[in-house]
C-alpha positions in Angstrom: 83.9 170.3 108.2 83.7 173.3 110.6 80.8 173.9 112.8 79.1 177.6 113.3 78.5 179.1 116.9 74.7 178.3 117.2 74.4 175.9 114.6 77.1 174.1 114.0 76.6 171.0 112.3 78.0 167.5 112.3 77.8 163.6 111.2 80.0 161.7 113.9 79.7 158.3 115.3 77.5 157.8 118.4 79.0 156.9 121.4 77.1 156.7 124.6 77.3 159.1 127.5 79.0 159.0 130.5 75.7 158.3 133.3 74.9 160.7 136.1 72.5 160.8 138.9 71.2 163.7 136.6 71.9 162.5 133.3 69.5 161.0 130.8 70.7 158.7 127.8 69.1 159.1 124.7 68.1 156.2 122.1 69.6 156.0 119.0 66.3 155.6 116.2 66.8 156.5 112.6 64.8 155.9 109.2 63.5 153.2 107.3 65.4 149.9 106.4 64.0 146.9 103.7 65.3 143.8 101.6 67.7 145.4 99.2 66.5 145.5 95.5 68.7 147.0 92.9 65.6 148.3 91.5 64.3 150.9 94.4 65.7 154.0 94.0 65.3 157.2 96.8 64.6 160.2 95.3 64.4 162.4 98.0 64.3 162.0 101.5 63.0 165.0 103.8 64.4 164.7 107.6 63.0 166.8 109.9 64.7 166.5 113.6 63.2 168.8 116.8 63.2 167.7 120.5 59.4 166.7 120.2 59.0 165.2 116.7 61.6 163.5 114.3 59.7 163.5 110.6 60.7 161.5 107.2 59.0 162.1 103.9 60.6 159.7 101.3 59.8 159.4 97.1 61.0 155.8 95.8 61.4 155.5 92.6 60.8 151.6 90.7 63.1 152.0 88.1 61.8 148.6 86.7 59.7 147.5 84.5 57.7 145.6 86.1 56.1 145.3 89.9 58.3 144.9 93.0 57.2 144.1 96.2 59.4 143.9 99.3 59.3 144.1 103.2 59.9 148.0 104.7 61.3 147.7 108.1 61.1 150.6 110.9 63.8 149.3 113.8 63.1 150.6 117.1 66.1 151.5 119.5 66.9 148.5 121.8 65.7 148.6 125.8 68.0 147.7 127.9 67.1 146.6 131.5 70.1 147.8 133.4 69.6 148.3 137.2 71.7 151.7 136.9 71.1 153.7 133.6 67.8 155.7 133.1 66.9 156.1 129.3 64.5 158.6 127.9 60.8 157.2 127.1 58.0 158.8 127.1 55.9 155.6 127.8 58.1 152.5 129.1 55.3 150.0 129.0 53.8 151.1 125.7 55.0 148.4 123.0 54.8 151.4 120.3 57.5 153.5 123.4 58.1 156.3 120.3 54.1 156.6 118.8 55.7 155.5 115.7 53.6 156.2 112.4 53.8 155.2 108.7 51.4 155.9 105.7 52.3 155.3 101.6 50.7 158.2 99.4 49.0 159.6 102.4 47.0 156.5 103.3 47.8 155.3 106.6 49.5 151.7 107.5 49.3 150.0 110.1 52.6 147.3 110.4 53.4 144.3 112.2 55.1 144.7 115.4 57.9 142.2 115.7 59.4 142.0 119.4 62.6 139.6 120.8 64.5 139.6 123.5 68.5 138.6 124.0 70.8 138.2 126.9 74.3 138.0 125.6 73.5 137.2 122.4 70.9 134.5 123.0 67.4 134.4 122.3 65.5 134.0 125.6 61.4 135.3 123.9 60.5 131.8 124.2 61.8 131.5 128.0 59.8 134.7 129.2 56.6 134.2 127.7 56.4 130.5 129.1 56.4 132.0 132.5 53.5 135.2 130.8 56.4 137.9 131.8 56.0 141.0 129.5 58.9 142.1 127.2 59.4 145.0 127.8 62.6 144.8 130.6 61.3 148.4 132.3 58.1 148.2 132.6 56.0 148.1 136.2 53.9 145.6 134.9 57.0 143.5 133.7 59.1 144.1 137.3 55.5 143.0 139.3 55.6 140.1 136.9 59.4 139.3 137.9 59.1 139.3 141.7 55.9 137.2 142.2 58.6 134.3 140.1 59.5 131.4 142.2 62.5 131.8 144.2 64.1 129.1 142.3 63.3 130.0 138.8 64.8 133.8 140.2 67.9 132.1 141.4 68.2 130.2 137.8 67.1 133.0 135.4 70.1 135.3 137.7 72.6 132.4 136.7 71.5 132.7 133.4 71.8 136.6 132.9 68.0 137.3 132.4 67.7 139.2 136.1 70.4 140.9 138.5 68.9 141.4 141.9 69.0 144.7 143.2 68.4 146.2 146.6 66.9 149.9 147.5 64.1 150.8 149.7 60.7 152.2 147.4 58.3 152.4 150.1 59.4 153.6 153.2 59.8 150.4 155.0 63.8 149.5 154.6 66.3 147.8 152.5 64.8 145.2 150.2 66.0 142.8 147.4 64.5 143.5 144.0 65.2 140.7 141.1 65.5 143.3 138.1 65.1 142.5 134.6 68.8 142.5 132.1 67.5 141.2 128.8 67.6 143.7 125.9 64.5 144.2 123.7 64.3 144.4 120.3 61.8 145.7 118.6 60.8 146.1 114.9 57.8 147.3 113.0 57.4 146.4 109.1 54.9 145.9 106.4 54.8 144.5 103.0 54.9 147.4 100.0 54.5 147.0 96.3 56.5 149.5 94.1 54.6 150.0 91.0 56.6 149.4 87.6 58.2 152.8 86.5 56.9 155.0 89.2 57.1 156.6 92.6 55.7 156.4 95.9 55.7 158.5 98.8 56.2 157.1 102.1 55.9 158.9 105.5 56.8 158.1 108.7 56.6 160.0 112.1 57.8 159.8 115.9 58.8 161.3 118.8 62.6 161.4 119.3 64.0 159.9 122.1 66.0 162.8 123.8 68.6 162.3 126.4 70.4 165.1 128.5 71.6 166.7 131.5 70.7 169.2 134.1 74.1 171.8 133.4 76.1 172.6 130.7 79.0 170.1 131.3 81.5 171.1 128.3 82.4 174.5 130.0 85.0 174.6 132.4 88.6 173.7 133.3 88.2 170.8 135.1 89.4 167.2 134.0 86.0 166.2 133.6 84.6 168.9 131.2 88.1 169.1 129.3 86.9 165.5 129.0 83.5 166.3 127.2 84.6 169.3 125.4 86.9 167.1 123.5 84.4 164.2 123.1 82.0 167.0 122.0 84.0 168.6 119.4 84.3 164.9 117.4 80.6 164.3 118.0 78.3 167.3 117.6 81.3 169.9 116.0 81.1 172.2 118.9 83.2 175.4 117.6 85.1 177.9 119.7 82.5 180.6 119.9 79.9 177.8 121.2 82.9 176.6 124.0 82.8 180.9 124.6 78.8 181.3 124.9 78.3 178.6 126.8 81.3 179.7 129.6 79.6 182.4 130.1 76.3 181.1 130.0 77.4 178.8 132.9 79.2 181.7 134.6 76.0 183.6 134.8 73.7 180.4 136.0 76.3 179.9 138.8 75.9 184.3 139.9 72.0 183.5 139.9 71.5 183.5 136.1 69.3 182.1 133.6 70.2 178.6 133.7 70.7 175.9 130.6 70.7 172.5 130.2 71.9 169.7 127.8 69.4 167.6 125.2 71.0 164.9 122.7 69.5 163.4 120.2 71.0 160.8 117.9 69.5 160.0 114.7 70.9 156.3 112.3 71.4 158.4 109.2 73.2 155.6 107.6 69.9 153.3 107.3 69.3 155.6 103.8 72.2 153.6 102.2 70.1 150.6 102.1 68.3 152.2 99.4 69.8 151.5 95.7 72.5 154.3 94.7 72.5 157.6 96.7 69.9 159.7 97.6 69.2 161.9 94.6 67.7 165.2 96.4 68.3 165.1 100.3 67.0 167.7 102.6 67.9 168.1 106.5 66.1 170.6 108.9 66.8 170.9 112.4 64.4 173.1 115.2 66.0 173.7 118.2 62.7 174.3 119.9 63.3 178.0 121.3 65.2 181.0 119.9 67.1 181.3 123.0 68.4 177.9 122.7 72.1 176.9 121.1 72.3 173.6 118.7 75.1 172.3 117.2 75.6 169.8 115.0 78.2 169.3 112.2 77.9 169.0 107.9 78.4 171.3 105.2 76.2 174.2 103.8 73.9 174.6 107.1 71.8 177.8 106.6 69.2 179.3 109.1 66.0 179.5 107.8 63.8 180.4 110.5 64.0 181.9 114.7 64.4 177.6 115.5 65.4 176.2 112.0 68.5 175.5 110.1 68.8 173.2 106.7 71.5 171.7 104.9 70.6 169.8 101.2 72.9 167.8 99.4 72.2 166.2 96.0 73.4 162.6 94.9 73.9 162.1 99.0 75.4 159.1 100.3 75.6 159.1 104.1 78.3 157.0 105.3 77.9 158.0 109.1 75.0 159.1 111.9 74.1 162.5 112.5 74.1 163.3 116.9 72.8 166.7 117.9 73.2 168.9 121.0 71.1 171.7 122.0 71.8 174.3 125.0 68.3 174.9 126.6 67.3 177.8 128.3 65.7 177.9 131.1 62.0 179.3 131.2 62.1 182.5 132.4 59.5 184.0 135.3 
């Protein structure tokens, strides 16, 4: 598959970026995932990816004849506390980090939230809410809730992997330790749907991507490091020749005094549609890459450009057997 200067498109296996001072990481979300029923067909799924809003309009189909009812599942991204890496959340002590919504036939649902938390593997939910410390491992109520611990429940839970203890000065007033959280959370939102016998349903569901990225263009260049990217790139988002062109020079003008552009990722779990029963029958991808002056490039087959931001691929009887990761080149606002 061969991506197109501008718009190249591709379906490549996440990997996680390389973290900078100036660097972002993105989260990995996707679509919907359930109990698998030989009986619940997709008939077309609509995907609709920007930097501000990710959108999914599914039709199931029952192709039984009678009533099924099973458990839809949306899976948040995991959080990871990490004393190093800074992830890109809106809101990181909102339970609900991505305003995810959902509604069947237009009526709106509201699903169970579902949260855990693992470190190494091993549940430890029961462990933090005996001592009333939040889940969520980035939160400011969550690290407040962490330092006022006794010093010897610190010095356990650090044996155990739940904390690392970190050290940086946040007020002014020196050098001091800081026990910071390690455990990963997982979070899940589902509800309960009935499939009526011989008949479709619509289901909807919206959020806000989580979009990760960098301050430069860092593909462009002959230096070890960006040879580095510019191969990782080409595998992961099909950047093209004329993009690795446009971009040099893009980066050539930013360093004379130029408009300037910057780097935004977003990764997207295509593969949760192949829970579904059979492939997708009609499957429809648009992708907005929020200005006309920026660059996006992602790779597939039969992208066109159907608007000043947008560009759509469709595919019919689509099985997808890998994730879809996204670049975009964003220009700077201009005075």
């Amino acid at each position: 598959m061969r991506g197109v200067c501008g718009y190249a498109m591709a379906m490549a296996m996440f990997a996680t970026p390389a973290l900078a001072n100036d660097t972002m990481a993105e989260l990995k979300t996707g679509g919907l995932a359930y109990v698998r029923t030989g009986d619940i067909s997709m008939e077309d799924e609509k995907l609709f990816i920007s930097p501000t809003e990710v959108k999914v309009d599914y039709i199931f189909q029952n192709t039984s004849d009678k009533d099924v009812e099973s458990v839809v599942a949306f899976p948040m991204p995991d959080i990871e506390g990490d004393i190093d890496s800074i992830v890109a959340i809106a809101d990181v002590d909102a339970d609900n980090f991505l305003d995810f919504t959902v509604a069947q036939d237009g009526k709106p649902i509201t699903p169970t939230l579902q949260q855990s938390v693992t470190v190494a593997g091993i549940d430890m939910t029961a462990e933090l809410k005996a001592h009333n410390i939040p889940l969520l491992p980035l939160s400011k109520a969550t690290l407040d809730a962490v330092a006022k611990l006794p010093p010897e429940l610190l010095e356990d839970w650090t044996a155990r992997g739940l904390i690392a203890d970190d050290e940086y000065d946040n007020d002014g007033q020196g050098m001091k330790h800081h026990p910071t959280p390690m455990w990963t959370l997982h979070t899940t939102y589902w509800w309960r749907t009935r499939f009526p016998a011989n008949a479709n349903i619509s289901v909807q569901h919206r959020y806000k991507p989580s979009v990760g990225g960098t301050v430069a263009i860092t593909f462009a260049g002959e230096d070890d490091y960006k040879k580095a990217q510019l191969k990782s790139y080409q595998a992961k988002y099909c950047v093209d020749d004329a993009l690795v062109k446009t971009a040099g020079k893009l980066s050539a003008a930013a360093d004379k005094g130029g408009r300037g552009y910057t780097e935004s990722w977003i990764s997207y779990v295509l593969s949760t549609g192949a829970n579904w029963s059979g492939p997708i029958k009609h499957f429809q991808l648009t992708v907005d890459k929020g200005s006309p002056d920026n660059y996006v490039s992602f790779c597939g087959t039969g992208v066109k450009k159907t608007g000043p931001t947008t560009f759509q691929m469709t595919a019919e009887d689509f099985y997808p057997e890998h994730d879809l990761d996204i670049l975009i080149l964003n220009a700077a606002p201009q005075n």
